[in-house]
C-alpha positions in Angstrom: 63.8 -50.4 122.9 60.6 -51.0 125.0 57.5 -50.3 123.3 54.4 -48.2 125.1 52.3 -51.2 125.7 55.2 -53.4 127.9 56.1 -49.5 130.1 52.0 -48.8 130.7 51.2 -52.5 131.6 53.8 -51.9 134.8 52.8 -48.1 135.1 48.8 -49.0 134.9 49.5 -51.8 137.8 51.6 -49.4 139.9 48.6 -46.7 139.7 45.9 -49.4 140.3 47.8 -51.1 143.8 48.2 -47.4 145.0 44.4 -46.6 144.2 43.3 -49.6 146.3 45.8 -49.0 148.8 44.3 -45.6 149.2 41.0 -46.6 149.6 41.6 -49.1 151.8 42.2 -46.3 154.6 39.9 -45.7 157.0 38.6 -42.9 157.6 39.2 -41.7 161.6 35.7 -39.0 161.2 32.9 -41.1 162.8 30.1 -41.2 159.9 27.6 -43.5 161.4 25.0 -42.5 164.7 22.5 -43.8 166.7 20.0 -42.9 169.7 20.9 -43.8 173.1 17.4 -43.8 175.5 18.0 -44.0 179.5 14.9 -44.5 181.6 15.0 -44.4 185.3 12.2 -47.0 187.3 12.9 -44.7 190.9 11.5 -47.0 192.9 11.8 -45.4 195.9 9.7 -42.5 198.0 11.9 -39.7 196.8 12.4 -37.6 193.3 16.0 -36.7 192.3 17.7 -34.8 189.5 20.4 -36.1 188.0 23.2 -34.6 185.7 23.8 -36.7 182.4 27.3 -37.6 181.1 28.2 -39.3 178.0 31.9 -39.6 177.3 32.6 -36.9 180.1 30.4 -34.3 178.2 27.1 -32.6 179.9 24.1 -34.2 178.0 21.1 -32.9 179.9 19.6 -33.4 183.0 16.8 -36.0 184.0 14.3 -35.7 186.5 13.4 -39.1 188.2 10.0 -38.9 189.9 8.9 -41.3 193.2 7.3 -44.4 192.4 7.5 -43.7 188.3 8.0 -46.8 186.3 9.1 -46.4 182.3 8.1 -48.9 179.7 11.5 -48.8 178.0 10.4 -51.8 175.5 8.7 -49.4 173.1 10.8 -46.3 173.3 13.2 -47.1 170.3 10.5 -47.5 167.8 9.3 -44.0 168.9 11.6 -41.2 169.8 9.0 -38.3 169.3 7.4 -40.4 172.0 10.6 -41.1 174.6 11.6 -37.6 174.7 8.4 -36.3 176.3 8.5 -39.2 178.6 8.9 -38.6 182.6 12.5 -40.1 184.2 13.2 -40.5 180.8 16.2 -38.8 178.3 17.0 -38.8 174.7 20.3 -38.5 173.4 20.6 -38.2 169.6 23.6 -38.3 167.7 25.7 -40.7 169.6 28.6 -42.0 167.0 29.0 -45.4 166.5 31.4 -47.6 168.8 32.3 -47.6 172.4 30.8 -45.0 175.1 30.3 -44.1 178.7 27.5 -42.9 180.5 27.4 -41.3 184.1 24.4 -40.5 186.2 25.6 -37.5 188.6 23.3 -36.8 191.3 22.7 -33.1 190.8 22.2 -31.8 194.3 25.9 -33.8 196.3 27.3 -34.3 192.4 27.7 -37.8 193.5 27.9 -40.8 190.4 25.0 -42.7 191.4 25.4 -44.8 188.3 28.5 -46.0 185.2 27.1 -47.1 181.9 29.4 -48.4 179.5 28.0 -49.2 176.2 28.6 -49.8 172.8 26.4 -47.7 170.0 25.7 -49.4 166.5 25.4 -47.3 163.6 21.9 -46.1 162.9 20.9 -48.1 165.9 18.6 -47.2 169.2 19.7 -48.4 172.3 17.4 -48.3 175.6 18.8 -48.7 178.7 16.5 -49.0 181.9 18.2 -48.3 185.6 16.2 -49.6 188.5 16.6 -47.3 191.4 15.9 -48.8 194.9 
């Protein structure tokens, strides 16, 4: 007859792989997000507007004014700061891992520009465009 100590030791082992096992899953929820920053230099003589797309969903809309040049060095450490910024947008909240960004010229809904990027969690990440 087996005694209680020799059936728990295989029991307690069985329990303890299938904890670990369990735990080892990963979770499919994103949990981690960062700020993405774009900042158009529209070097030439005329303003646009331009629809913003991340991941095929509307994000806002920029404004990029004639001659205005962004210094996008700075923005991260400041986002108060970046989101009253001219030719400039903010998006908050972007999850962790791989994204795309399209620039959609609001007025012929032309993409004037494809961003692919890849966000790390609680990161900032500033991306200038240089339009010419």
């Amino acid at each position: 007859m087996k005694t209680i100590s020799t059936v728990s030791k295989p029991l307690f082992l069985a329990m303890l792989a299938a904890l670990l096992f369990i735990s080892c899953e990963k979770s499919e929820e994103a949990t981690a997000q960062g700020n993405y920053i774009y900042a158009i230099n529209n070097l030439t003589n005329v303003s646009h507007v331009y629809n913003i797309y991340l991941d095929g969903e509307f994000k806002g809309k920029i404004i990029a004014e004639s001659g205005k040049i962004v210094a996008a060095e700075s923005l991260c450490s400041d986002i108060t700061f970046a989101q009253i910024q001219r030719n400039v947008i903010v998006i908050k909240d972007v999850s962790d891992g791989k994204h795309i960004l399209k620039i959609e010229d609001s007025a012929s809904l032309k993409i004037l520009h494809t961003e692919n990027f890849t966000m790390t969690e609680d990161g900032c990440m500033c991306q200038p465009y240089n339009m010419m």
